[in-house]
N, C-alpha and C positions, 0 to 999 in steps of 0.2 A: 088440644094444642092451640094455642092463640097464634095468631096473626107472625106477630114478633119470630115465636121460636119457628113457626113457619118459612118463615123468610130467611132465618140465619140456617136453618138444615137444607132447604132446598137448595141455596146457595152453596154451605158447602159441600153438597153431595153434586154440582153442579162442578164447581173448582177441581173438586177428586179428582172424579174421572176425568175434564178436561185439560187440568193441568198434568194427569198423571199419563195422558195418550203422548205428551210431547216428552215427556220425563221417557217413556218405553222408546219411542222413537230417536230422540236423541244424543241421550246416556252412551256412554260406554258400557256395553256388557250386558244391555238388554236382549229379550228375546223377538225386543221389536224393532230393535237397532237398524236404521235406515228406511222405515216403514212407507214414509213418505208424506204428501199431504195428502190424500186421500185417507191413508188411515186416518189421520188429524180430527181432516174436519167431517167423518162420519162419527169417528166418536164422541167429537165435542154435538154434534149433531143428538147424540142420544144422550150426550151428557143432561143436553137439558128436556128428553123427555124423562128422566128420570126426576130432576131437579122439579119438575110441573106436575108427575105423576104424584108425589110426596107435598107441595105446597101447596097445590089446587086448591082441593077443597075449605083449605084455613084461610089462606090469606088473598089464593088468586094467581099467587105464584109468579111476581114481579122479578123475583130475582136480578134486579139487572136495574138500578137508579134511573136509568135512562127511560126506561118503561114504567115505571111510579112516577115521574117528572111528567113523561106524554102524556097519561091519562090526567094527572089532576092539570094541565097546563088546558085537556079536553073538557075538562068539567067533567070526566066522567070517577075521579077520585079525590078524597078528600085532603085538601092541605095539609089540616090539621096531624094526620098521620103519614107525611110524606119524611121526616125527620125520621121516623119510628125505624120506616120501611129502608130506609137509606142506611141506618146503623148498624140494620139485621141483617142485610146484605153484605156492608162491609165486613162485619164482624164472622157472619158464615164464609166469605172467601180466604178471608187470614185462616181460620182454622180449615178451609180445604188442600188450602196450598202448608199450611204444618203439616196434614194427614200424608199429601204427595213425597216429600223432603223425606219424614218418617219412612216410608215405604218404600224409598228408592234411595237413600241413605248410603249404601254399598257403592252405587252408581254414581252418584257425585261426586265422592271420593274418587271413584276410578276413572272423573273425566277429567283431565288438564285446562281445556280450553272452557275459558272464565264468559266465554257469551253464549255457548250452549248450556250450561248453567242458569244465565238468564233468566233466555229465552221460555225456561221451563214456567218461569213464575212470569215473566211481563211481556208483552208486546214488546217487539224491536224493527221498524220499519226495513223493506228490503233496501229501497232507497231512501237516505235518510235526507229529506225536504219538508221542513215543516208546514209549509203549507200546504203543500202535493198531499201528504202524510194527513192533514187535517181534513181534509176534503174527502179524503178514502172512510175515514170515520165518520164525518157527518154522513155520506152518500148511504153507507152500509147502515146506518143505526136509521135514516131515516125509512131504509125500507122495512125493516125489522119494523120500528112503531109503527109507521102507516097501513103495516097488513094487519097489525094487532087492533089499530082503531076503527078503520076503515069496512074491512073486509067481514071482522065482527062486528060489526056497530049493533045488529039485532040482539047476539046472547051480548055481550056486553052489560048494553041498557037495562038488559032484561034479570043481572044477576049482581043485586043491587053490594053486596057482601063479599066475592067473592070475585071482584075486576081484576081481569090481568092476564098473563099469559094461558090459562087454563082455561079462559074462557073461548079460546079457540078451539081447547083441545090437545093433548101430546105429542099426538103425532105431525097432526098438521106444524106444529110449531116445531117441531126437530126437524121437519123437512123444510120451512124457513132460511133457519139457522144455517143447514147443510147447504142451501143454494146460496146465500148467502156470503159461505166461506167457500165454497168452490168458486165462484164467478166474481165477488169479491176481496177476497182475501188475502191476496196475493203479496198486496201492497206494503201492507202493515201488520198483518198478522187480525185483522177484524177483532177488536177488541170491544166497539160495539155495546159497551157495559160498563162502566166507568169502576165499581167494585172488580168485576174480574179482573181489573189491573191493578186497581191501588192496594186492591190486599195484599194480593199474590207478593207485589214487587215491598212493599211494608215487611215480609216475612225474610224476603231474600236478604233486608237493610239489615233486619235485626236477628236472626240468626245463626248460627256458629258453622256455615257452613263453608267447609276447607275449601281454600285460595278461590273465592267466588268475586274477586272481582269488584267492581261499581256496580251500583243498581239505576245507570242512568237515568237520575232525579230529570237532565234536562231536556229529558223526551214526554217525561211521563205526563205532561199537562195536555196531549196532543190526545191520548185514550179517554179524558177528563172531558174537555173543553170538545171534543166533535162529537162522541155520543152525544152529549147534551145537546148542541146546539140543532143535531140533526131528531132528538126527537122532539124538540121545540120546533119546528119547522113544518113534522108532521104534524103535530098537533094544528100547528097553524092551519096546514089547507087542508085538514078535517076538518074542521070548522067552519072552513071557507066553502064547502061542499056541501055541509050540511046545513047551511040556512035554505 
């Protein structure tokens, strides 16, 4: 498995079950109907030890633009392959959020309201301030890369192939992610990943699915623009630490 199909499988088996915990929780007619955020953000929590358990060993298991951005902006990954990692990503989350729509297809039909629909495939902030709203996403993604550059810097360094979230490890990274979206999540919906929005909400644009609404294009730069800036930031004072 090279690198690439690494990155587009982990991702979408990352998307599945994450976007499909909100599809069970939200929908009409599910058997998870009203779950809550605790279900949410435990299974998005294991969504991506599954996502890192399958990409590790090939690529590193970046899943997420914003962690391929922090490391190579760290010197700890290579430029040259940061377009690569960024297309296999996007391109794994469209086809996770196809596989959710697929499999909950009944349930969308049977929900009326056009923003729980959404919500299944994009972030949609609780209160909508774009700035407040930016700042929830830098703050969130800068902890995510900073524990990922920071806390491993030894295996990191030490695994010269195979940089990225795996090199932490599965578990420790789904327990991340789950504190993460319990303690910050609230805001925005922690989107912290710049593909698990722009695919997901790409699918919802171009898809057939009944009386679904806008896919409010003019939020969506806010999931884009604060993961990045917040794993550019971490990267910064790992750097700053490490001299």
């Amino acid at each position: 498995m090279t690198p690439f199909v690494a990155e587009l499988i982990g991702t979408a088996l990352l998307i599945t079950l994450g976007c499909g915990v909100v599809a069970n929780v939200v929908l009409e007619k599910t058997k998870g109907n009203g779950g809550g955020w605790i279900v949410i953000t435990t299974a998005w929590a294991f969504a991506v030890f599954v996502g890192v358990v399958v990409a590790g060993p090939y690529s590193g298991a970046h899943i997420n633009p914003a962690v391929t951005i922090g490391l190579a902006l760290a010197g700890l990954f290579d430029w040259a392959s940061v377009p690569m990692y960024i297309l296999a990503q996007l391109l794994g989350a469209m086809v996770g959020a196809a596989v959710v729509w697929l499999s909950y297809i009944d349930h969308f039909d049977a929900t009326k309201d056009k923003g729980l629909k959404l919500v299944v495939f994009a972030t949609v902030p609780a209160i909508r301030n774009y700035g407040s709203n930016l700042v929830s996403e830098i703050v969130g993604t800068f902890v995510l890369v900073f524990t990922v550059l920071f806390f491993s810097d030894a295996s990191l360094l030490a695994t010269e192939e195979v940089i990225g979230l795996g090199s932490l490890g599965a578990l420790p990274v789904s327990l991340l992610v789950w504190v993460i979206g319990l303690s910050l999540g609230g805001t925005t919906g922690y989107a912290i990943n710049p593909a698990r929005d722009l695919g997901p909400r790409l699918v919802h644009a171009l898809f057939p699915i009944k009386e679904k609404g806008g896919s409010d294009w003019a939020y969506s730069w806010v999931p884009i623009a604060g993961p990045v800036l917040g794993a550019s930031m971490a990267a910064g004072l790992f750097l700053l630490l490490s001299v």
